[in-house]
C-alpha angles and dihedrals in degrees: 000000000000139000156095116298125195119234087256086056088052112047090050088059088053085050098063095056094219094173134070135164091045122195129165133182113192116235110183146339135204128184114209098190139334095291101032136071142170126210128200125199149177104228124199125174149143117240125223089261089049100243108147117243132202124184145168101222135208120191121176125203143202132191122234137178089257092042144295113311142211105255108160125006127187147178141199115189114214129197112268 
């Protein structure tokens, strides 16, 4: 699966909950400017179903006058 969703998309799939059991190592960061930053980490989880999960993780960030903001998010799932 891969694509771009729409901040609608993703606030309903907040919204399910569908992980438990939540841990993350980080894993890098890099910050890009002043008002820019990338994070890198290692996901494991356990969906609603209770399928396990493991992913490498990419968040990007920008910084805005209410706080710093989601602006790209990706994953990578990896063989457990």
């Amino acid at each position: 699966m891969a694509g771009v969703m729409s901040k609608d998309d993703i606030a309903k799939s907040a919204e399910k909950g569908r992980w438990k059991d939540v841990s993350m190592q980080r894993k890098g960061m890099a910050r890009l400017s002043d008002t820019s930053a990338v994070i890198t980490y290692e996901c494991e989880a356990t969906r609603k179903n209770g399928q396990p999960y493991h992913a490498v993780v990419s968040s990007g960030y920008v910084s805005r006058p209410d706080g710093w903001k989601l602006a790209f998010h990706q994953q990578t799932a990896l063989a457990k």
